[in-house]
MIDOSE-1310 file (N, C-alpha, C; in nm, 2 decimals, decimal comma, always signed):
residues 136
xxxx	-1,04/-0,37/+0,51/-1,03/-0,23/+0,53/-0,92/-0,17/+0,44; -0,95/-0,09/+0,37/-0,83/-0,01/+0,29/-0,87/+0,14/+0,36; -0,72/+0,17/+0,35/-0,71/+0,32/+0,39/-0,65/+0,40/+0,31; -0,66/+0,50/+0,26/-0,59/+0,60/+0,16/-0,53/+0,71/+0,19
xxxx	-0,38/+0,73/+0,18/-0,34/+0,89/+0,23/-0,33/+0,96/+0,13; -0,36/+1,08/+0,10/-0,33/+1,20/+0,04/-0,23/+1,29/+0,07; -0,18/+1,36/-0,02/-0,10/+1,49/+0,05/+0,01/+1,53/-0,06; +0,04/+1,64/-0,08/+0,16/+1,67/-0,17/+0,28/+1,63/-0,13
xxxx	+0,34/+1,62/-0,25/+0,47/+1,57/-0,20/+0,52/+1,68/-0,14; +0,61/+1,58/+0,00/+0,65/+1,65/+0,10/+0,59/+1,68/+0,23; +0,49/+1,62/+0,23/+0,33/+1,64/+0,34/+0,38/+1,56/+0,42; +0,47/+1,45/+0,44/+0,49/+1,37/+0,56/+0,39/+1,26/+0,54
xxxx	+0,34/+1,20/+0,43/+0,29/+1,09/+0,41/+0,39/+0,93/+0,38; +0,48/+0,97/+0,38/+0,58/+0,83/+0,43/+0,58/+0,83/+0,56; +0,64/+0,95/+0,58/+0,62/+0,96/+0,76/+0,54/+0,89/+0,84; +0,38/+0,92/+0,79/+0,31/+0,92/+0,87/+0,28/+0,76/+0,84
xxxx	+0,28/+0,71/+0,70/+0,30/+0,57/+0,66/+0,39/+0,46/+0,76; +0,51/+0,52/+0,81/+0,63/+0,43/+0,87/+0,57/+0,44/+1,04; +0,49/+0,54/+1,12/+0,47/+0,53/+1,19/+0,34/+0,42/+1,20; +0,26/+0,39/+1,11/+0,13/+0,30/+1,09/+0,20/+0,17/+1,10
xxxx	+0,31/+0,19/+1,02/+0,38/+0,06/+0,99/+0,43/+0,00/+1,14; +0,51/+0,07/+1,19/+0,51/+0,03/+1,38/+0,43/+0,01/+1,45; +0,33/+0,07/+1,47/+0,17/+0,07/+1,50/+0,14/-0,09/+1,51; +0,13/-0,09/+1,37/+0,12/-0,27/+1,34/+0,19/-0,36/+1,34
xxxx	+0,30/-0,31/+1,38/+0,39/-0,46/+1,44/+0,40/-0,46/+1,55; +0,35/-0,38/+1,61/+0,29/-0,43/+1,78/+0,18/-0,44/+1,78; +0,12/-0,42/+1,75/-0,10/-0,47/+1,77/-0,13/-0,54/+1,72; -0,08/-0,58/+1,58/-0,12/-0,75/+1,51/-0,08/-0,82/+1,55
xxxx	-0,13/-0,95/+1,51/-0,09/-1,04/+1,55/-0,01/-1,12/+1,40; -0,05/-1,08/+1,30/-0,01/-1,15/+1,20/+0,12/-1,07/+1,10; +0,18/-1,16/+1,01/+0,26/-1,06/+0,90/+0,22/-0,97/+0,90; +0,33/-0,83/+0,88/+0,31/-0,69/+0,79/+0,41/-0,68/+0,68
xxxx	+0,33/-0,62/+0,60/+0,43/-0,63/+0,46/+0,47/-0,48/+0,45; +0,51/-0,42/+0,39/+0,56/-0,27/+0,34/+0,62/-0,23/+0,19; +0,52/-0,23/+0,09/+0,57/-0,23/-0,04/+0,61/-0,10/-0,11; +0,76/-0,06/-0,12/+0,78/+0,08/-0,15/+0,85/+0,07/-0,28
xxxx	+0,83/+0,21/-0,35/+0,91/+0,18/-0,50/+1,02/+0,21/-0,49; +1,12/+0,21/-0,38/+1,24/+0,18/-0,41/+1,31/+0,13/-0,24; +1,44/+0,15/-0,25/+1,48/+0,09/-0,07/+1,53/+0,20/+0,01; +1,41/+0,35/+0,02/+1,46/+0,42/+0,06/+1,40/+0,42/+0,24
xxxx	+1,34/+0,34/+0,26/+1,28/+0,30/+0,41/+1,34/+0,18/+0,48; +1,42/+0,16/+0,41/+1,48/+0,05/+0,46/+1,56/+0,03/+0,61; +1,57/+0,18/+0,67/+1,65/+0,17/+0,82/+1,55/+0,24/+0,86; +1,40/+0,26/+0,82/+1,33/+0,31/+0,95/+1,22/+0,24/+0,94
xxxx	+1,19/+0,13/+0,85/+1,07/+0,03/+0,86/+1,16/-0,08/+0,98; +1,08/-0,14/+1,08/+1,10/-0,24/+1,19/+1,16/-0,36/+1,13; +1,21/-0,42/+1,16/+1,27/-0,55/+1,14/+1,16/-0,68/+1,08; +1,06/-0,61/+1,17/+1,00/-0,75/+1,23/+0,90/-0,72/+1,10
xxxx	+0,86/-0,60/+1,01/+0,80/-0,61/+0,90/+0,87/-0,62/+0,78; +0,79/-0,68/+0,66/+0,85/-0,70/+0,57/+0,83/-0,61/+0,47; +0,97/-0,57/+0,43/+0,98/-0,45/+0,35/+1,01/-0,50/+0,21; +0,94/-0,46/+0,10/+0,98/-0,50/-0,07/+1,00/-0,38/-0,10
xxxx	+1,08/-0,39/-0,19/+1,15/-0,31/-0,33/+1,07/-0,33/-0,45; +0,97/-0,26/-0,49/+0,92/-0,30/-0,57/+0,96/-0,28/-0,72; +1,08/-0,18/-0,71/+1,15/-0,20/-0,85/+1,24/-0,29/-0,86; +1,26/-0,37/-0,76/+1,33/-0,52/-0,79/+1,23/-0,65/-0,89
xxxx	+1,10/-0,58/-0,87/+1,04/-0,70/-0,93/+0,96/-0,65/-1,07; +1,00/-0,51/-1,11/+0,90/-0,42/-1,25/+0,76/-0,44/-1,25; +0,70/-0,33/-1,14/+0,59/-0,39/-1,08/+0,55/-0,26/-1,18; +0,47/-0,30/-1,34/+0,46/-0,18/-1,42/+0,30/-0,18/-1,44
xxxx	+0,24/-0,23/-1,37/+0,10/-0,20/-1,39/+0,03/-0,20/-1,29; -0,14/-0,16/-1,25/-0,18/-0,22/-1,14/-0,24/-0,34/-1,18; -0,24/-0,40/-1,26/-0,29/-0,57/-1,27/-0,12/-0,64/-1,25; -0,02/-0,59/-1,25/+0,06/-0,63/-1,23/+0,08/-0,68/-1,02
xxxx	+0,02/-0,54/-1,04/+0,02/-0,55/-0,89/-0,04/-0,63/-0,81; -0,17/-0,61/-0,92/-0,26/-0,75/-0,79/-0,22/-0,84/-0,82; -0,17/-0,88/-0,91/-0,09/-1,07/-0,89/-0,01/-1,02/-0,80; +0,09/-0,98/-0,77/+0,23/-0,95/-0,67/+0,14/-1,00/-0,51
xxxx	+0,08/-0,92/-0,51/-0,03/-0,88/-0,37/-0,09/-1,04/-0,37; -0,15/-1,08/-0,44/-0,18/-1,22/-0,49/-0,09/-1,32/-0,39; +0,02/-1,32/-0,50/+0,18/-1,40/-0,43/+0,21/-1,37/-0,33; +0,21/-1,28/-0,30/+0,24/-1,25/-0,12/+0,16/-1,36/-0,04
xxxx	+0,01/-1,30/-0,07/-0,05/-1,37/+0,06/-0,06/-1,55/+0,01; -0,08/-1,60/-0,08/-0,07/-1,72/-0,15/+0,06/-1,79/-0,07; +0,17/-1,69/-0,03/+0,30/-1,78/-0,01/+0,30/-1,71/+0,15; +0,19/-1,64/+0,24/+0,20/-1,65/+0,36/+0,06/-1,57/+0,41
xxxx	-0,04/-1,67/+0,40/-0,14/-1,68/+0,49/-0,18/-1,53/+0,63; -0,02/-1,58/+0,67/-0,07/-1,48/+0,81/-0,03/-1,34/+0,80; -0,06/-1,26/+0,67/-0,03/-1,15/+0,63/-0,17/-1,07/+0,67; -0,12/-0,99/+0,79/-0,26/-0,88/+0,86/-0,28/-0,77/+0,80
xxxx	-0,16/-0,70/+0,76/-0,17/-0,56/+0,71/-0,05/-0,55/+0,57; -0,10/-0,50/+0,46/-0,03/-0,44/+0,36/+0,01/-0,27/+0,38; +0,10/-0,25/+0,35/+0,14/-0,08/+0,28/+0,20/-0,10/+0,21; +0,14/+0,02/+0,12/+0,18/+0,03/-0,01/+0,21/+0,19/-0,03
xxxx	+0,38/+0,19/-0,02/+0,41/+0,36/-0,06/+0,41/+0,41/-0,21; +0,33/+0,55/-0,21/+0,35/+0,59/-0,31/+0,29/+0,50/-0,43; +0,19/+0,46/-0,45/+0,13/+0,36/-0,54/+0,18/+0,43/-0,67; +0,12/+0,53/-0,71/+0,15/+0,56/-0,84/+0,29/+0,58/-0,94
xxxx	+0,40/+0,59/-0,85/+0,55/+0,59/-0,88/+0,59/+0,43/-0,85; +0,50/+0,33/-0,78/+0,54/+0,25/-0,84/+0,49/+0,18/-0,97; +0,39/+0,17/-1,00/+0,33/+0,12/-1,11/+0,38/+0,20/-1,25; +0,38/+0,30/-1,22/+0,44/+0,42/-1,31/+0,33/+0,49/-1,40
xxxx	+0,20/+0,45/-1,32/+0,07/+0,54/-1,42/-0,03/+0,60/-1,33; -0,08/+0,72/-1,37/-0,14/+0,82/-1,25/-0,27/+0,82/-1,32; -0,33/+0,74/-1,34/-0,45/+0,73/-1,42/-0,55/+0,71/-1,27; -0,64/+0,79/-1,22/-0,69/+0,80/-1,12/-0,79/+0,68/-1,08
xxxx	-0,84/+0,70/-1,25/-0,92/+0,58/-1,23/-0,93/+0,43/-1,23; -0,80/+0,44/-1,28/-0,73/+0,27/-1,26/-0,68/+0,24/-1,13; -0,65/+0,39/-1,05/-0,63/+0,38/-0,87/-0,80/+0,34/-0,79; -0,85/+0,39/-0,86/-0,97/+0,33/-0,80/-1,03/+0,22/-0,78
xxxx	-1,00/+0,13/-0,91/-1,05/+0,06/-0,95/-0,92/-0,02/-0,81; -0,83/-0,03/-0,85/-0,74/-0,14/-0,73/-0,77/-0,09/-0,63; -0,84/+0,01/-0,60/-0,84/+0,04/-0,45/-0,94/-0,01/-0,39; -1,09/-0,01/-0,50/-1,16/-0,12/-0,47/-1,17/-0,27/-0,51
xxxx	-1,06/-0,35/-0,56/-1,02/-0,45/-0,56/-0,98/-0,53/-0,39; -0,87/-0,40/-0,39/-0,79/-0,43/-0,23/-0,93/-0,44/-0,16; -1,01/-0,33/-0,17/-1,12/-0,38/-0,02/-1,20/-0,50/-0,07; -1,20/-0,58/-0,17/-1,30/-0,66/-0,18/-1,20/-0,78/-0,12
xxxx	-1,02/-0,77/-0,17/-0,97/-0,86/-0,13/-0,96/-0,84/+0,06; -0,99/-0,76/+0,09/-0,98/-0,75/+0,22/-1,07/-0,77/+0,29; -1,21/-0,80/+0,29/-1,30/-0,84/+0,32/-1,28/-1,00/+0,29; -1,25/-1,04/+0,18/-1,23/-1,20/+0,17/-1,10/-1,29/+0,26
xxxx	-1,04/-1,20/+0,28/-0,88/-1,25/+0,36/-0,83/-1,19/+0,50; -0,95/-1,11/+0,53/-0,89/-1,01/+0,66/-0,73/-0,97/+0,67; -0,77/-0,90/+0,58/-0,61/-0,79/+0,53/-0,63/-0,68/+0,54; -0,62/-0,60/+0,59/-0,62/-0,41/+0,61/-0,47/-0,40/+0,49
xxxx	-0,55/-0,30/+0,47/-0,46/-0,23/+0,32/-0,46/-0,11/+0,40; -0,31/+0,02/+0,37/-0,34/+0,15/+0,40/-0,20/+0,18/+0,25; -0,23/+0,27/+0,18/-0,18/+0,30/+0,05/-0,18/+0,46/+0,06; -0,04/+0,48/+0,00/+0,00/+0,66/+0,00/+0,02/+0,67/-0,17
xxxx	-0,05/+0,81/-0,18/-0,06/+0,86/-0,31/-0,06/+1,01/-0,34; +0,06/+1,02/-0,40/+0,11/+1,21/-0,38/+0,05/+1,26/-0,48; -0,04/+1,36/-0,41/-0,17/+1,44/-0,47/-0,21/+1,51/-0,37; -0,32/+1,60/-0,39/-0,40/+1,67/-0,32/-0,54/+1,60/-0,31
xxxx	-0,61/+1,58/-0,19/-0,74/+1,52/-0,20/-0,84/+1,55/-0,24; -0,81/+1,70/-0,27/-0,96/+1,70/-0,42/-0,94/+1,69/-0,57; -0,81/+1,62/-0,62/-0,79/+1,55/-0,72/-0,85/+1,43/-0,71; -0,89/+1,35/-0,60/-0,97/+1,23/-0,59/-1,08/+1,19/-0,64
xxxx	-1,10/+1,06/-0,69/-1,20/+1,06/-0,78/-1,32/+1,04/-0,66; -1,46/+1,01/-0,70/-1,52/+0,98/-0,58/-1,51/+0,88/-0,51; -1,51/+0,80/-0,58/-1,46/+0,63/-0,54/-1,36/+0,60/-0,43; -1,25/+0,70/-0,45/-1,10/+0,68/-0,44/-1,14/+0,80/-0,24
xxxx	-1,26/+0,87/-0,24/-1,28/+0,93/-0,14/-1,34/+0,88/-0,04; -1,40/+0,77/-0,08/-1,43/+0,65/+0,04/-1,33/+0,59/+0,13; -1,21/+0,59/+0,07/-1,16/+0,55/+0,13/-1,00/+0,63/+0,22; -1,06/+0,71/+0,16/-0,99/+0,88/+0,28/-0,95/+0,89/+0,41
């Protein structure tokens, strides 16, 4: 399952991201990860989830990214849910259709690994491609 937020910046889509993120460290059962482009969540994401810096690691592409995402679950199995804030500030490219294309990556990897993906992307939702609206 992948889930997609929209909203302009300033819409409360971190917000509404860090509340999911709690959500899921009480109802899973397995790892949560939380991958943000910088360590500005770092005292309101839970303990008990795992928060990355993704400019600690120059995560500059989205094929970059799916190895990272890769490595993650490669080095821990019992990973239930991914977030990913802000996709496009961390990769550093707003190419809509290269968001698509990982977005349906993520759901194919998520159907193969039972991993729920939910991913924030600052825009308006009828900038969306159609692809990228399935998963709205």
């Amino acid at each position: 399952m992948v889930r997609l937020i929209m909203g302009a910046k300033g819409a409360g889509k971190t917000k509404q991201l860090i509340e999911k993120v709690h959500e899921a460290v009480k109802s899973e059962s397995g790892s949560v990860v939380c991958i943000e482009p910088s360590a500005d969540m770092r005292y309101d994401i839970s303990h008990d989830a795992r928060l990355v810096n993704a400019s600690e690691y120059r995560l500059d592409s989205y094929e970059c990214l799916r190895g990272f995402i890769c490595g993650l679950y490669a080095g821990n199995y019992d990973i239930s849910h991914v977030f990913v804030d802000n996709l496009m500030k961390i990769v550093g490219d707003e190419d809509l259709h290269q968001v698509e294309k990982l977005l349906d990556w993520l759901d194919r990897f998520s159907e193969k690994n039972a991993v729920k993906f939910t991913v924030t992307i600052s825009g308006e939702t009828d900038m969306a491609t159609e692809g990228m609206r399935r998963y709205l």
